[in-house]
C-alpha positions as a Python dict, from the first residue, in 0.01 Angstrom:
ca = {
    (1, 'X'): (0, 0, 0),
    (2, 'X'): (-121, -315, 174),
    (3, 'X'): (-331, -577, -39),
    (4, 'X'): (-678, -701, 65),
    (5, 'X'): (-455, -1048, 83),
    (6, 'X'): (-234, -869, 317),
    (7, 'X'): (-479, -702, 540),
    (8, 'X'): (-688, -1019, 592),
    (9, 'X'): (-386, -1175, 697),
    (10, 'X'): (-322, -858, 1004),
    (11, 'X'): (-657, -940, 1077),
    (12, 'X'): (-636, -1350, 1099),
    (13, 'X'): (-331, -1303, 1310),
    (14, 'X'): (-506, -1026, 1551),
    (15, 'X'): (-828, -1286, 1593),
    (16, 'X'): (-544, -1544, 1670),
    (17, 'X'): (-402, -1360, 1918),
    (18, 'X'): (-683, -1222, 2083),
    (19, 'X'): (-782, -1572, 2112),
    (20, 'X'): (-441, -1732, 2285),
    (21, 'X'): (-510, -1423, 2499),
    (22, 'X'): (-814, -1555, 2679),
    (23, 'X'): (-736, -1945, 2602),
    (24, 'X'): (-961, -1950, 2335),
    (25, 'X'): (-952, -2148, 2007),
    (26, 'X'): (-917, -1906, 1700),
    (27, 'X'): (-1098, -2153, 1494),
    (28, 'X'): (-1392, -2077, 1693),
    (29, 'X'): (-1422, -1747, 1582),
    (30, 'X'): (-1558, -1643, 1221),
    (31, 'X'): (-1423, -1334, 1066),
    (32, 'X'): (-1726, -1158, 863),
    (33, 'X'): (-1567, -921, 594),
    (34, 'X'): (-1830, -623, 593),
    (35, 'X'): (-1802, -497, 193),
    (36, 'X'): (-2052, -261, 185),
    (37, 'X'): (-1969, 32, -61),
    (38, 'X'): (-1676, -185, -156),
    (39, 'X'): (-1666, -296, -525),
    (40, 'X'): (-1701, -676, -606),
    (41, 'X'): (-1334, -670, -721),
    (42, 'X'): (-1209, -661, -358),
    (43, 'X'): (-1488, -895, -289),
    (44, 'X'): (-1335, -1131, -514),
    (45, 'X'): (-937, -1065, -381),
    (46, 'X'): (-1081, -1220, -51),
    (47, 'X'): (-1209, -1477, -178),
    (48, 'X'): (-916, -1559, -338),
    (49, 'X'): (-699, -1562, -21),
    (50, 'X'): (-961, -1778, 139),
    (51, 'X'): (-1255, -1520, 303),
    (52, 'X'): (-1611, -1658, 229),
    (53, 'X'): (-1793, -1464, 462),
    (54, 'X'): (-1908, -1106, 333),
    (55, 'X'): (-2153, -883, 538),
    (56, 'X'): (-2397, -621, 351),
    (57, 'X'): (-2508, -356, 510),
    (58, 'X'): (-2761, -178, 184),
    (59, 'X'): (-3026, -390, 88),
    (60, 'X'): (-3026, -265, -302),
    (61, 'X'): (-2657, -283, -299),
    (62, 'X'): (-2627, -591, -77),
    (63, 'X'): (-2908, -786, -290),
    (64, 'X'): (-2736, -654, -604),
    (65, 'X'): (-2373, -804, -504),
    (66, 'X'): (-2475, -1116, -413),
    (67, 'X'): (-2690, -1212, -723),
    (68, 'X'): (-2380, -1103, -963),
    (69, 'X'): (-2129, -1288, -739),
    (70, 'X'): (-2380, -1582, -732),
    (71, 'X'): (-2426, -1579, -1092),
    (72, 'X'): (-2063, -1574, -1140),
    (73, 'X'): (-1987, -1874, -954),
    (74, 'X'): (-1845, -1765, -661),
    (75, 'X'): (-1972, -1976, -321),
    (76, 'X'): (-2006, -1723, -53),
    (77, 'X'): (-2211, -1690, 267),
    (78, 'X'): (-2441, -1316, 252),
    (79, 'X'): (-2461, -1194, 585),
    (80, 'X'): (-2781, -849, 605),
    (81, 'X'): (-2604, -662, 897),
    (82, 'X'): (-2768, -307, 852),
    (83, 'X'): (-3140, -219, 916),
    (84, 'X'): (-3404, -348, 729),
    (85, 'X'): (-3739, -152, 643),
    (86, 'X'): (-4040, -352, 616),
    (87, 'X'): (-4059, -291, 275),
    (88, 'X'): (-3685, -429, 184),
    (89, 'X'): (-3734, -774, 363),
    (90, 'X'): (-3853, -984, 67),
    (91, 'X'): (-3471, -915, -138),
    (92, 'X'): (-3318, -979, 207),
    (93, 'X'): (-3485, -1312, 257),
    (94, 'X'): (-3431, -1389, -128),
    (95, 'X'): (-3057, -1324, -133),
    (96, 'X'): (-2866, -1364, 218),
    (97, 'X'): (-2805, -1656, 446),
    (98, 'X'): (-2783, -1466, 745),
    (99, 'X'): (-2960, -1174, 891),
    (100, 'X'): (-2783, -990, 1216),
    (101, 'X'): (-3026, -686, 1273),
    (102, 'X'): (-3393, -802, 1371),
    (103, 'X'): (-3510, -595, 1623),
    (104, 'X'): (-3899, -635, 1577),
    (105, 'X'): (-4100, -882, 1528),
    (106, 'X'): (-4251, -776, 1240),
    (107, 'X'): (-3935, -750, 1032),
    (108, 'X'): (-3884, -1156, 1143),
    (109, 'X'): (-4225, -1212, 1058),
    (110, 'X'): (-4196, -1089, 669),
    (111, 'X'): (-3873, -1258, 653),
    (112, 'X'): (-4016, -1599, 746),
    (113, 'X'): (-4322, -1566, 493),
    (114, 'X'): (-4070, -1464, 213),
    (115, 'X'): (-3805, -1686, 242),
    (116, 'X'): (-3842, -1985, -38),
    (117, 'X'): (-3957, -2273, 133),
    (118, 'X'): (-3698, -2523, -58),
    (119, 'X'): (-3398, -2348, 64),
    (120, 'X'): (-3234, -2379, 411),
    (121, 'X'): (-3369, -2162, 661),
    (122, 'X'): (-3235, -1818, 701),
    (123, 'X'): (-3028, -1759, 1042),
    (124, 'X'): (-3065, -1458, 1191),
    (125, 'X'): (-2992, -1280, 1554),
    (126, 'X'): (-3142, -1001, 1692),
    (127, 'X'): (-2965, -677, 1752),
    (128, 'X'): (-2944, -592, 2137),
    (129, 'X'): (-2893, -227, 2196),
    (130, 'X'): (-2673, -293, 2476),
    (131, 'X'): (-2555, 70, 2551),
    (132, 'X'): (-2905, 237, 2615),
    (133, 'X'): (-2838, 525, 2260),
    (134, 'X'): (-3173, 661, 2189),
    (135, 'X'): (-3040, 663, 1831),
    (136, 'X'): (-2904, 331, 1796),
    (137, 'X'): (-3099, 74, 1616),
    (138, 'X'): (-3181, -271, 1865),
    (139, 'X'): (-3447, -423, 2111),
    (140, 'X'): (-3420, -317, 2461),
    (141, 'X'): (-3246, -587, 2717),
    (142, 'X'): (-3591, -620, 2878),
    (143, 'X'): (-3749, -677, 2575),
    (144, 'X'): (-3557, -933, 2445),
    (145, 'X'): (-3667, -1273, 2588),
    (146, 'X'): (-4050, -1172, 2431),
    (147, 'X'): (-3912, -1083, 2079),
    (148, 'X'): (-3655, -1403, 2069),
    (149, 'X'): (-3986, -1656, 2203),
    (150, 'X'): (-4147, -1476, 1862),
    (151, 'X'): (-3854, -1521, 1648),
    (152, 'X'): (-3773, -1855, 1770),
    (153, 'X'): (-4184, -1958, 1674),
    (154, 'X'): (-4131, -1833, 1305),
    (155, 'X'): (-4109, -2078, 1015),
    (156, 'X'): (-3809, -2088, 778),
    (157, 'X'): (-3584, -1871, 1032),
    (158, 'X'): (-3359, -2029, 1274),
    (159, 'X'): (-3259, -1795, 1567),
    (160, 'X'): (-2879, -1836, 1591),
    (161, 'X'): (-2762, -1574, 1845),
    (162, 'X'): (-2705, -1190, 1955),
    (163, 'X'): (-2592, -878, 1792),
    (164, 'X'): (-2471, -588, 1936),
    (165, 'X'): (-2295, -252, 1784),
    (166, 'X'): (-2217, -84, 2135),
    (167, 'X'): (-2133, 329, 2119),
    (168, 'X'): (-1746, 333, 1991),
    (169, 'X'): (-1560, 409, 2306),
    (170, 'X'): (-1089, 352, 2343),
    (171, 'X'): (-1214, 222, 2699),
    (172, 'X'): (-1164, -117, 2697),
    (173, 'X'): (-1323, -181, 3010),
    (174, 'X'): (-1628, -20, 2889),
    (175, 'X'): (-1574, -248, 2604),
    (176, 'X'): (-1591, -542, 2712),
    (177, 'X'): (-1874, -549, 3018),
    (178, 'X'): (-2070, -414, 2764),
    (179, 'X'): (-1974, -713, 2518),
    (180, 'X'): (-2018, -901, 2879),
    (181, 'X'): (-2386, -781, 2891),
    (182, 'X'): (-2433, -913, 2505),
    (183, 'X'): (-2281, -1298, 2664),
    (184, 'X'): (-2527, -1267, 2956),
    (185, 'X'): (-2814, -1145, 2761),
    (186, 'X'): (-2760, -1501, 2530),
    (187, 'X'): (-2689, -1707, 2867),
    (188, 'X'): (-2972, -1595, 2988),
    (189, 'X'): (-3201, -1705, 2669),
    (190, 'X'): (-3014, -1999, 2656),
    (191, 'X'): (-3153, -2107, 3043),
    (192, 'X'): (-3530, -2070, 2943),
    (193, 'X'): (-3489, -2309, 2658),
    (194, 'X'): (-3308, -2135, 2310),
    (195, 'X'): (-3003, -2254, 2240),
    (196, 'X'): (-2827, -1954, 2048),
    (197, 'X'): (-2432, -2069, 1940),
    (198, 'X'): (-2337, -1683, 1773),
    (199, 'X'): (-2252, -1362, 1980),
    (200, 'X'): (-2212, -1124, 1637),
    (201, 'X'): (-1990, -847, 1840),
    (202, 'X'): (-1696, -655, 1741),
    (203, 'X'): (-1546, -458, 1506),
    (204, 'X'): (-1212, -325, 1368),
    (205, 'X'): (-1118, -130, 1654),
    (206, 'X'): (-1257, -344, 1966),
    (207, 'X'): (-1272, -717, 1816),
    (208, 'X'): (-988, -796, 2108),
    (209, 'X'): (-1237, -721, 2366),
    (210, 'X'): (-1544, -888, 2173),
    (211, 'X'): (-1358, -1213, 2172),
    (212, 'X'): (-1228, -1168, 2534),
    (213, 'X'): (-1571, -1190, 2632),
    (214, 'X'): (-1680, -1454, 2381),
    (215, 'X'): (-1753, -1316, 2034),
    (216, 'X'): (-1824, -1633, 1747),
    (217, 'X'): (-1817, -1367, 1498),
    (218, 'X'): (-1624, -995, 1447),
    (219, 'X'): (-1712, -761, 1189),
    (220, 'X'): (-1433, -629, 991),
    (221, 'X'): (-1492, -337, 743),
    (222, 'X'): (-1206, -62, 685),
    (223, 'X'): (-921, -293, 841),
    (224, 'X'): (-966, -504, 589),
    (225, 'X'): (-1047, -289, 262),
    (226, 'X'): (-1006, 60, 411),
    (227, 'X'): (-1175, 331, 492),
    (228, 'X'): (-1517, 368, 339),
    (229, 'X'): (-1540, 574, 31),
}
């Protein structure tokens, strides 16, 4: 059976390659380990071969993780990539660094009013739902440049960039214009002023096509720890 050490490793050298691919520089390109329902023990295997960058998808369990890892010494960055209930932002803004999932304003709103003033502010992008599912969390494309002016206005958040979770789909043409759409979306916000520097797309089984089209950060979940239990 392959080790956490291991499977970090597959997934270093598919990021690398996927990178050469296009003629892009790996280094460029931040792997997020998503640990969600994963115990802190694997948490703590990849840390030890070098991963510092763990994404949370459950606040209680999220919130939970990161104060005992905290406590315990370990330096890690908390990334919130699940949705957030208006009730659930104040353990969000206490306990991550970065937030992936705003999709109202509201949500940003109670984030910047609960995030402790003497620590940095929290980075967050706003989920794009970038492949029209009724049931798929994310602001509309059209609604986007009025929600990221609101976000961008907020107090103790700084608006970093774009997340999308696009339908799963083996067509990797599909794939990547709709990953395209996510680069345009941020091009777009970046000519009337924002300057956004994180396009949060891609997971295990379409990172190659995220970072093909530009992707500063994949999301890696079962290739990494395996199937969720």
């Amino acid at each position: 059976m392959m080790s956490v050490s291991d499977n970090l490793q597959a997934i270093r050298h598919r990021i690398s390659e996927a990178a050469r691919a296009c003629g892009r520089d790996a280094a460029d390109i931040l792997l997020l380990a998503v640990s969600k329902t994963k115990p802190d023990a694997d948490i703590i295997a990849a840390h030890a071969a070098g991963q510092t960058a763990f994404g949370e998808n459950y606040v209680q369990e999220g919130c939970d993780k990161a104060q005992r890892l905290t406590e315990a010494g370990l330096k890690l960055d908390w990334h919130f990539i699940g949705p957030i209930q208006s009730n659930k932002t104040r353990p969000v803004a206490t306990w991550f660094d970065w937030v992936h999932s705003i999709d109202r304003e509201k949500i940003a709103s109670r984030l910047s009013e609960q995030r402790d003033a003497h620590r940095p502010p929290l980075n967050v992008c706003i989920q794009v739902n970038v492949s029209g599912e009724t049931s798929k969390s994310g602001v509309a494309p059209d609604e986007l440049p009025a929600l990221a002016d609101a976000v961008a206005r907020l107090p103790r958040l700084a608006l970093r960039g774009l997340m999308a979770i696009p339908e799963p789909t083996d067509d990797a043409a599909l794939q990547r214009r709709r990953f395209a759409h996510l680069r345009q979306l941020r091009d777009e916000l970046n000519a009337r002023g924002h300057a956004l520097d994180t396009l949060s797309m891609g997971m295990s089984q379409d990172l190659e096509a995220a970072i093909a089209e530009g992707a500063t950060l994949v999301r890696v979940g079962s290739a990494l720890f395996g199937a969720r239990s």
